[in-house]
N, C-alpha and C positions, 0 to 999 in steps of 0.2 A: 485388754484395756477395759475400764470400767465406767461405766459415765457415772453422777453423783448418786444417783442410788445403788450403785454398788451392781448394777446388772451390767454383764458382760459383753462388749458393742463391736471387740478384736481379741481373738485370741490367736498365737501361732507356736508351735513346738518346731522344735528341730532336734537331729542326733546328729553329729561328728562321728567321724572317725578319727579313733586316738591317735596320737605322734606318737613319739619320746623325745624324752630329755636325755642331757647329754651322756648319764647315767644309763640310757637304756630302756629305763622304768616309762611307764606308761605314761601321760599328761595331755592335757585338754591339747585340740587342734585351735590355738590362738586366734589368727589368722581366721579362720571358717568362722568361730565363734563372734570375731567382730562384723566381719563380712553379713554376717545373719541378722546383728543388730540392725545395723545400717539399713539393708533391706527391707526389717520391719519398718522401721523408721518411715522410713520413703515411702512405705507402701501407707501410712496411714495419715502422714503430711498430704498423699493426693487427696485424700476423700475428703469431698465439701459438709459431709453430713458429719465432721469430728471436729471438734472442739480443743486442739492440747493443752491443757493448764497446768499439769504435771509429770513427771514420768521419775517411775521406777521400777526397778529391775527384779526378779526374782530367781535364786541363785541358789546353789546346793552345797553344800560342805565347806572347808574354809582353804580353796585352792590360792592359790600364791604365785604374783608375778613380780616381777623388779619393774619398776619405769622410769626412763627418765626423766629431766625437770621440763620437756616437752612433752610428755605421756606415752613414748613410746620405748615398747617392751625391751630391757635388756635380759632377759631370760625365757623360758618356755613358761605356759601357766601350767607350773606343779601343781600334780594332784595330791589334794591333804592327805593320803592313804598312803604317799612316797616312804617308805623306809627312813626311819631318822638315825645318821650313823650311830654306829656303836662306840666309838668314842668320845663323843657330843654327848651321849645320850646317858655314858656314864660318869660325866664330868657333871652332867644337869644333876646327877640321883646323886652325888656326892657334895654339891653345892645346897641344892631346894628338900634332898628326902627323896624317898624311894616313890613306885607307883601311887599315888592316891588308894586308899582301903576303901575308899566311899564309891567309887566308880565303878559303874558295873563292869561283868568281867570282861564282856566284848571291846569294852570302851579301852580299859586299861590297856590292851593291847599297842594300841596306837593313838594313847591320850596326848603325846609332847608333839607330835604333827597338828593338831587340830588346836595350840596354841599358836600364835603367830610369831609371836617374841622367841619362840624354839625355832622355826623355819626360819627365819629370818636369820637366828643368829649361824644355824649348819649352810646358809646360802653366802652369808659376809664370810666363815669362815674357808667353806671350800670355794669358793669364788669370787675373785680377787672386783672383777667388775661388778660386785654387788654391795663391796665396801666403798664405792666412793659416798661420797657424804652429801653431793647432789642430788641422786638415788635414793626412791620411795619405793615403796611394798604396797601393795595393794590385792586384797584377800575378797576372796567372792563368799561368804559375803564378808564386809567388814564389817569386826569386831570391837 
């Protein structure tokens, strides 16, 4: 946390331990991840000597969760780095063009994950609770 000059008055990290999704693959601990917000939260609502006038979050890669139209999660928070099936992936290259030439090569690898409209659309299609039309997406960070 920063007061108006930008000097730092809270700071707090934390690590999870990974879950999985229902795939197996690896994905953020949801759950622990909110539980830690909250925490912070609380812990800096006590202090008389803080001011809140803003708050925002800083976040890493463009992980993916479903929620519902009361904000709670119908999925695990997928990690952007999930595998995007092979048949999605060759229906995108056959629609949009193949890997981007401009991307570096690392990136290329797993560029259609770290757009959200690609997760989004392999989560409606393998996952029938992810096509209701009540049902938001929400990517850390959003894009």
């Amino acid at each position: 946390m920063f007061d108006e000059q930008y000097k730092i008055v809270f700071e707090r990290t934390a690590r999870f331990t990974e879950t999985t999704d229902e795939d197996g693959d690896p994905c953020e601990n949801l759950e622990s991840l909110r539980l830690s917000v909250f925490d912070s939260l609380r812990e800096v609502f006590k202090r008389k000597d803080i001011e809140v006038k803003a708050i925002n979050f800083s976040t890493y890669g463009a992980s993916l969760v479903y929620i519902d139209e009361d904000g709670r999660p119908l999925t695990p928070l997928y990690n952007y780095l999930k595998a995007y099936p092979a048949a999605l992936k060759e229906q995108f290259y056959n629609t949009y063009g193949e890997k981007p030439a401009f991307l570096p090569k690392r990136l290329r690898r797993c560029w259609t994950a770290l757009i959200p409209a690609c997760s989004c659309t392999a989560l409606s299609t393998n996952g029938p609770h992810c096509a209701n039309p009540s049902s938001m997406h929400c990517t850390c960070p959003s894009i």
